[in-house]
N, C-alpha and C positions, 0 to 999 in steps of 0.2 A: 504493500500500500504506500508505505513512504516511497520506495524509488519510483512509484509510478506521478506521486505530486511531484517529485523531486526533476524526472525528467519533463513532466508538462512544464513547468515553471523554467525552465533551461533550455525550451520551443520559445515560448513566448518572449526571452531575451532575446533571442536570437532573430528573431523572427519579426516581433512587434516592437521592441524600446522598450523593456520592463523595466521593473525598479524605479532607479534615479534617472535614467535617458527616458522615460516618459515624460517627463518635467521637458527634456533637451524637445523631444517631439511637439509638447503644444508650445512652446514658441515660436518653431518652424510652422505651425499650422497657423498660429496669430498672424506672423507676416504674411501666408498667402490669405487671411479670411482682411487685413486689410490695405492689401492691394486691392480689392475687388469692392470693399468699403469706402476707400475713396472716393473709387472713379465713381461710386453711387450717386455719391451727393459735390462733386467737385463743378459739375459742370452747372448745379441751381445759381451760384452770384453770374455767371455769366450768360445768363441768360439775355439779357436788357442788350449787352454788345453783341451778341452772335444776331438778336433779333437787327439790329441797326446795321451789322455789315452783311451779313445774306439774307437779308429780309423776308423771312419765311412766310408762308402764308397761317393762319391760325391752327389749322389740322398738323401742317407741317412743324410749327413749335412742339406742339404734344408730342410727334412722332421722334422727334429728336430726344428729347426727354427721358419719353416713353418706349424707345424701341428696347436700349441696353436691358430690364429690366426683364419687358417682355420674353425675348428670345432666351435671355439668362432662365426663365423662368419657364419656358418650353422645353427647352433641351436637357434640363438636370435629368429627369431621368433617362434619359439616352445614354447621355455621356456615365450617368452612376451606374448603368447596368455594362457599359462596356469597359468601366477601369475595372468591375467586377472579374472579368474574363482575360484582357491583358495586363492588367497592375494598375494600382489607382495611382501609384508614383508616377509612371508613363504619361499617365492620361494629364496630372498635375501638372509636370514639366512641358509637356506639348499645349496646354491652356497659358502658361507663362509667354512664352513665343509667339503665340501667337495674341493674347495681349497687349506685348512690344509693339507687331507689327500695324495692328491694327487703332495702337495711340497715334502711331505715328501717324495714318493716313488721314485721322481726324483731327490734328491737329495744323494741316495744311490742308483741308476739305475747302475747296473753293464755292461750294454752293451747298444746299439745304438738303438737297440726294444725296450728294456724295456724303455728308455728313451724318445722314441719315445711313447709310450701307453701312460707313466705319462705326459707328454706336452699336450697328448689329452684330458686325463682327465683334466687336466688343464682349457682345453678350456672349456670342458661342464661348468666346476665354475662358469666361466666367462660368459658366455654365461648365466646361474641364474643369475648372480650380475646383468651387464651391462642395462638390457630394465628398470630396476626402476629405475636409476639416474633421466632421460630423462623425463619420464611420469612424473615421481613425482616432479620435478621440474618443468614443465607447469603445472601441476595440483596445487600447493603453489605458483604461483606465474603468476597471469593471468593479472595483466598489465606488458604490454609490454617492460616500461621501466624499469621497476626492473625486470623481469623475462631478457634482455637485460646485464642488471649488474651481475643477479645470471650467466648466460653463462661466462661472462668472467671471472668472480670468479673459474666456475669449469671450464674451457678450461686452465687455470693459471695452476689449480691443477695437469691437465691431462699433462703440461707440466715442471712441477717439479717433478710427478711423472716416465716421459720418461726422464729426467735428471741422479733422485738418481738410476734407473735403472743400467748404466754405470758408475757411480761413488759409488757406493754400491757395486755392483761385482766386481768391481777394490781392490777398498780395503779390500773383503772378500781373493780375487784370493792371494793378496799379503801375506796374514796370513794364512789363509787357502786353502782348496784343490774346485774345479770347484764346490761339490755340496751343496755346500756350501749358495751358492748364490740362491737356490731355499726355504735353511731352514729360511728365513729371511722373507718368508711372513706367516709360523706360529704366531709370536710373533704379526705382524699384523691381522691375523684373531681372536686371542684371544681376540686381545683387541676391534673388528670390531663387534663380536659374542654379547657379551652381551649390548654393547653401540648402536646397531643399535636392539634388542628386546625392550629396554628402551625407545629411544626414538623416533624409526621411527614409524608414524603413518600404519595401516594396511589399504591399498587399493583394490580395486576392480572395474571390468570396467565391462562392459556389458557382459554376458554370454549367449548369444544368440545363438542357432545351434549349432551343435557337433564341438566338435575338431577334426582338420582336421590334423591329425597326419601324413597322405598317401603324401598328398602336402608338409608338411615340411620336410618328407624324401627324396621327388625326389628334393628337393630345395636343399639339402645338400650333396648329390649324383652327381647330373648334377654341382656343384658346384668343390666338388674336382675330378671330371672328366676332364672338364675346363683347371682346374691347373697344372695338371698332365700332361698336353698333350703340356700346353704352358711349365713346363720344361724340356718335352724332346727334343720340338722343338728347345728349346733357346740353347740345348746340341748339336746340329747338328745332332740330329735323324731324318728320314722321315720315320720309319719303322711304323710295327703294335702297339706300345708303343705308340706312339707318335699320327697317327689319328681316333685309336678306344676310347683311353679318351675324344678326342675334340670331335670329333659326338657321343656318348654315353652322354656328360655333355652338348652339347647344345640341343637335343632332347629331356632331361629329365627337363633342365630348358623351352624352351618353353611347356612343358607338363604342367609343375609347371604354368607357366604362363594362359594355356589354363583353367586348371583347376581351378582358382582364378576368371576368368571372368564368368565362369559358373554356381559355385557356389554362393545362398543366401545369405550364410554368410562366404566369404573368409575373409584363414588368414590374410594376406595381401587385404587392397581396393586399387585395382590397378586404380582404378581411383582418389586417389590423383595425380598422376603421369601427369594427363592431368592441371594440373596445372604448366603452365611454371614455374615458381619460385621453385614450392618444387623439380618437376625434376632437374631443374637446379642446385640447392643446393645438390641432392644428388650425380651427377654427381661432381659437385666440390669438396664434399670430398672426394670418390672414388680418384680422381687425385690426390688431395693435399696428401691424407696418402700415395700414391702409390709412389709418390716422396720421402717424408717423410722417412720413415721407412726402403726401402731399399737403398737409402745414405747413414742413420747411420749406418746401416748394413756395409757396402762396408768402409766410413770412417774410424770403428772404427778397421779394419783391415788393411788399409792403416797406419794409426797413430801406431800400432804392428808390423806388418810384416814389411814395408818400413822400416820405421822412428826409429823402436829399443823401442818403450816408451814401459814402464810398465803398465799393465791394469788401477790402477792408474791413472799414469800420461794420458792416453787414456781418462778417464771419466773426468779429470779437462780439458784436451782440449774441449772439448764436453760442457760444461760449459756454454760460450758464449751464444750458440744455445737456451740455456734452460732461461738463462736470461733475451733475447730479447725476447722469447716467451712468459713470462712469464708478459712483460712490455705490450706486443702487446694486451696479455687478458684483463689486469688489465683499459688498456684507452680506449677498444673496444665500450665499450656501448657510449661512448661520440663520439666519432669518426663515427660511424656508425650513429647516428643521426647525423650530420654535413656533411657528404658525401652521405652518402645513401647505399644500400646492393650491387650494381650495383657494381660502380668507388671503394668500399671499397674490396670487393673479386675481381675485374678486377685486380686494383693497386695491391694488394696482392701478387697474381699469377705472375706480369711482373717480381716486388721485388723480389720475389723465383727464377724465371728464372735467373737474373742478377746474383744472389748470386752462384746461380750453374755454368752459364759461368765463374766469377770469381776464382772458385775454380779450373777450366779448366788449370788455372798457376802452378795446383800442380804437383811435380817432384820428387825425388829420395830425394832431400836434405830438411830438417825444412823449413819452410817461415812461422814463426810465425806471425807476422804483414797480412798474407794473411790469413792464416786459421782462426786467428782473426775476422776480415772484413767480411769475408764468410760467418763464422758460425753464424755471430748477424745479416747480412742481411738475412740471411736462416732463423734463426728463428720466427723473425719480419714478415717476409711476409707471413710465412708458416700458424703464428698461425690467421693473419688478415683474411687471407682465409678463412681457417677454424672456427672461429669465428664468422664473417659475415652468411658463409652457413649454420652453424647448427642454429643458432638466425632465419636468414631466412626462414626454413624449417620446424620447431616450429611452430611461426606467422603464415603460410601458412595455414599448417594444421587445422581443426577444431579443436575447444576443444575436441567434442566428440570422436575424431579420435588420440586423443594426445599417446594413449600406441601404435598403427600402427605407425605410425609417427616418435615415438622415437625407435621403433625397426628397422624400416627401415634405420635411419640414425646411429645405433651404427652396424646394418651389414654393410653399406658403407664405415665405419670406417675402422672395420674390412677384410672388403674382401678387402679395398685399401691396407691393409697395409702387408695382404696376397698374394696379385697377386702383390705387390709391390715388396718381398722379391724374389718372383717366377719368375718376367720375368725380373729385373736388373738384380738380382743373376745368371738368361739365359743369360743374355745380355754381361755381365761381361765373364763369363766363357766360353761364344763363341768368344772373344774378345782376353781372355788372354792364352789359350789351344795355336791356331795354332803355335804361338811363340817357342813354344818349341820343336817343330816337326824336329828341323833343326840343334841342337846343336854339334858341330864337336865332334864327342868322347863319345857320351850318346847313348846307344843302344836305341831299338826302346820300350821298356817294360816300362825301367826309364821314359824314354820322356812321355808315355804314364800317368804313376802315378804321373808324376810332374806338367802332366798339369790336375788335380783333381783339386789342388787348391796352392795356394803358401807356406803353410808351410808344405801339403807333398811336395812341387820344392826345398825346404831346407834340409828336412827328406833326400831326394834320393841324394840331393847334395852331403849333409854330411856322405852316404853311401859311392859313388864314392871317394871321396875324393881329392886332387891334382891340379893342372890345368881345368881337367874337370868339378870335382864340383866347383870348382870356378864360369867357365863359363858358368854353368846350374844356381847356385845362381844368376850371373849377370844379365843372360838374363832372369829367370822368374820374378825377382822384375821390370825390365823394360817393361816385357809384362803385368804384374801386373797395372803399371802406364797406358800405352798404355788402356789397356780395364776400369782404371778407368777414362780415359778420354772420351772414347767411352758411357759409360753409363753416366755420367754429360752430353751432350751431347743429348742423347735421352732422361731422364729424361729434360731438358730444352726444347724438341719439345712437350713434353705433359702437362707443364706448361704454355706453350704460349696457347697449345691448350685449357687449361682451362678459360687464358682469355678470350678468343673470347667466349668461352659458357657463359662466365659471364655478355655479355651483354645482356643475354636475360631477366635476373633483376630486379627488378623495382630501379625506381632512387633513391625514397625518402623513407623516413622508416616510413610506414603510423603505429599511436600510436592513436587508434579508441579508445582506452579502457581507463576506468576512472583515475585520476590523480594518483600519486606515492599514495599509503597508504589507498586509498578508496579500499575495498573488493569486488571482484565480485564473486559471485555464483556462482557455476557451473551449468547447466538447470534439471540435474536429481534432484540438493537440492530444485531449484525454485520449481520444480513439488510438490515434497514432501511439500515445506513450504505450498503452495497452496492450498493441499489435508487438510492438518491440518486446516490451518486456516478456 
């Protein structure tokens, strides 16, 4: 019995990073979970100059935005079921590379396609990097309560990495020119490229039955189908645009769906799903990024457009957000053993909601003391949430199930934070448009281009010139405000709505697995030790 613990434990060194080199492994997983963090929120301050030098049309703003996310957030499970088959380290280091190549291309993108193509390839990157954080983190670290501390370690990361996002393009925007801010994650892949061949160990998960390449396509299809139809709905379209994406992207995901229960060896086991808690956990992130990412989106143009700051000064306001989240990772694992997964993600979700009515105070003029307050209750609750869920949702999961498991909750991730951008940024822009429909003096063309977005409501003002552009400036900073009241607002009805899903939870944080520093096996090394012995 002992030589058989003896040699399982002396697989898993060799094999995974046991021991003290699992600590060496989630730092290698930190740098690449924020490389990919960055680029998430790097390009929101430069939004205002990308729109002024390729002047996109309003569809085509979201889709810039919006594409990295999307694609990142179609492809995880392709890419987690093929590192599954040839090594997830392969699949990691060929996501870095082509990261590189693909910063580069947008950062000399001469027009709103080509920038659009390089944001997608972006995503594919990402969509390589992302499913090995996850996996290989339950896989190094299978008690509970350090595998507990690794999450809030790397949720820390994922939130100083959505920080230097905003304050890295800020101060690129100030010295340099928009593309500036995409050539910043070269110098990160170079150094990501040969330090994650060195030290990440090489994994592999069960290769059983074909790859099912046909189901990850219509998952990815019926997904920006979906998208597409909620923003032209949120445009005030009802036309052919609008309901042939939403029935074309929900008939090809229940297809996806159909085809996963059918199949021997689906990409996805949809029967983790019938597990209240890992359901429930993935629905919680879905919400929390979906609040998430399009606030800071919509923020960090309120803090520009309204307020006059310099991109800059935009990412130091933003600051707070990052610090409080950053506190909220760092105490999660002790905090969630003292409350439990339940009250820890319930509370979380209320906190987000309060912080978002709070902000509800914001107006035309600074209230630093408020945005302050806001942004450290935003972030605090945001990250408890999320913190709680993915810990949650891990645990749930079998071991043997651990590379599904983490593919499923880095697309939750990402589709939150995709449909997040999609339906505020609908929400917002149905919101702040009618306003300007009505301006005494502003033909019906201007009114039309100004309500795109608020710095073409400036562009056209500054066109007009006089009295009128005055009174077109006025009124679109004030319809500006108006619709960013309106989405805090509904983004606060889908945070309440999370907590009520969070009490389907369990209460106490069950810690089945042996003490901090004792090594468990995984069942495929037990086999092998077995076979040997």
């Amino acid at each position: 019995m002992s030589g058989t613990t003896t040699a399982a434990a002396g697989l898993r060194r060799r094999a995974a990073g046991a021991g003290a080199n699992r600590w060496v492994v989630l730092v290698v997983l930190c740098v690449s979970l924020l490389l990919v963090a960055v680029d998430a929120t790097v390009l929101h301050v430069a939004v205002p100059a990308v729109t002024e030098d390729l002047r996109p049309g309003a569809i085509e703003l979201l889709w810039i935005v919006d594409t990295y996310p999307l694609v990142c957030a179609s492809l995880l499970i392709l890419f987690g079921t093929l590192g599954d088959r040839v090594g997830r380290r392969r699949i990691l280091l060929l996501g870095y590379a082509l990261f590189g190549v693909a910063s580069a291309l947008a950062a000399f993108a001469g027009s709103a396609q080509t920038l659009i193509v390089a944001r997608a390839l972006l995503g594919v990157g990402g969509a390589m990097i992302m499913p090995a954080t996850l996996s290989i983190l339950r896989q190094v670290f299978p008690d509970r309560r350090e595998r507990a501390l690794a999450i809030g370690i790397w949720s820390a990361v994922a939130a100083v990495g959505a920080a230097i996002g905003p304050l890295l393009g800020g101060f690129l925007l100030e010295h340099f020119w928009w593309g500036s801010v995409f050539l910043v994650n070269i110098p990160l892949m170079l150094v990501s490229l040969p330090v994650g061949r060195l030290l990440l160990p090489e994994s592999r998960g069960t290769a059983d039955g074909p790859w099912d390449v046909v189901g990850a396509l219509l998952a990815a299809i019926g997904l920006f189908g979906v998208v597409l139809g909620v923003k032209q709905l949120g445009g005030g379209e009802l036309g052919p645009l609008t309901v042939v994406p939403l029935l074309v992207g929900a008939v090809l995901i229940v297809l996806f769906v159909r085809r996963q229960r059918r199949r021997r060896h689906p990409l996805v086991d949809l029967r983790m799903f019938r597990r209240p808690a890992f359901s429930t956990s993935v629905g919680c992130i879905v919400l929390a990024m979906l609040a998430l990412v399009g606030l800071e989106l919509i923020a960090a143009q309120y803090l520009q457009l309204v307020l006059g700051l310099s991109p800059l000064e935009t990412g130091l306001r933003l600051l707070p957000l990052t610090f409080a989240a950053m506190a909220a990772g760092l105490a999660g694992a002790r905090l969630l053993r003292q409350v439990g997964p339940r009250r820890m993600v319930c509370g979380g979700f209320v906190l987000t909601a309060v912080a978002v009515l709070t902000l509800t105070a914001m107006g035309g003029s600074d209230n630093t003391g408020l945005l302050l307050f806001g942004f450290l209750l935003l972030g605090f609750g945001l990250e408890t949430t999320l913190f709680a869920a993915y810990e949650s949702m891990l645990s749930e999961a079998p071991p043997e199930q651990a590379g599904g498991a983490a593919a499923i909750g880095e697309t939750s991730y990402q589709l939150g934070a995709g449909i997040g951008i999609a339906l505020l940024g609908s929400v917002m822009n149905a919101a702040y448009a009618p306003g300007l429909r009505s301006v005494p003096g502003v033909p019906a063309s201007a009114s039309d281009a100004a309500g795109h977005s608020l710095g073409e409501a400036y562009e056209v003002a500054g066109q007009l010139g006089g009295p009128v552009g005055v009174a077109l400036r006025r009124v679109a900073r004030d319809s500006f405000v108006h619709g960013l009241h309106v989405t805090l607002l509904v983004s606060a009805g889908l945070l309440l709505l999370g907590a009520l899903m969070a009490l389907r939870l369990p209460r106490v944080m069950q810690c089945e697995s042996p003490p901090v520093g004792v090594e468990l096996p995984s069942p495929r090394e037990v086999m092998e030790s077995r076979v040997s012995a």
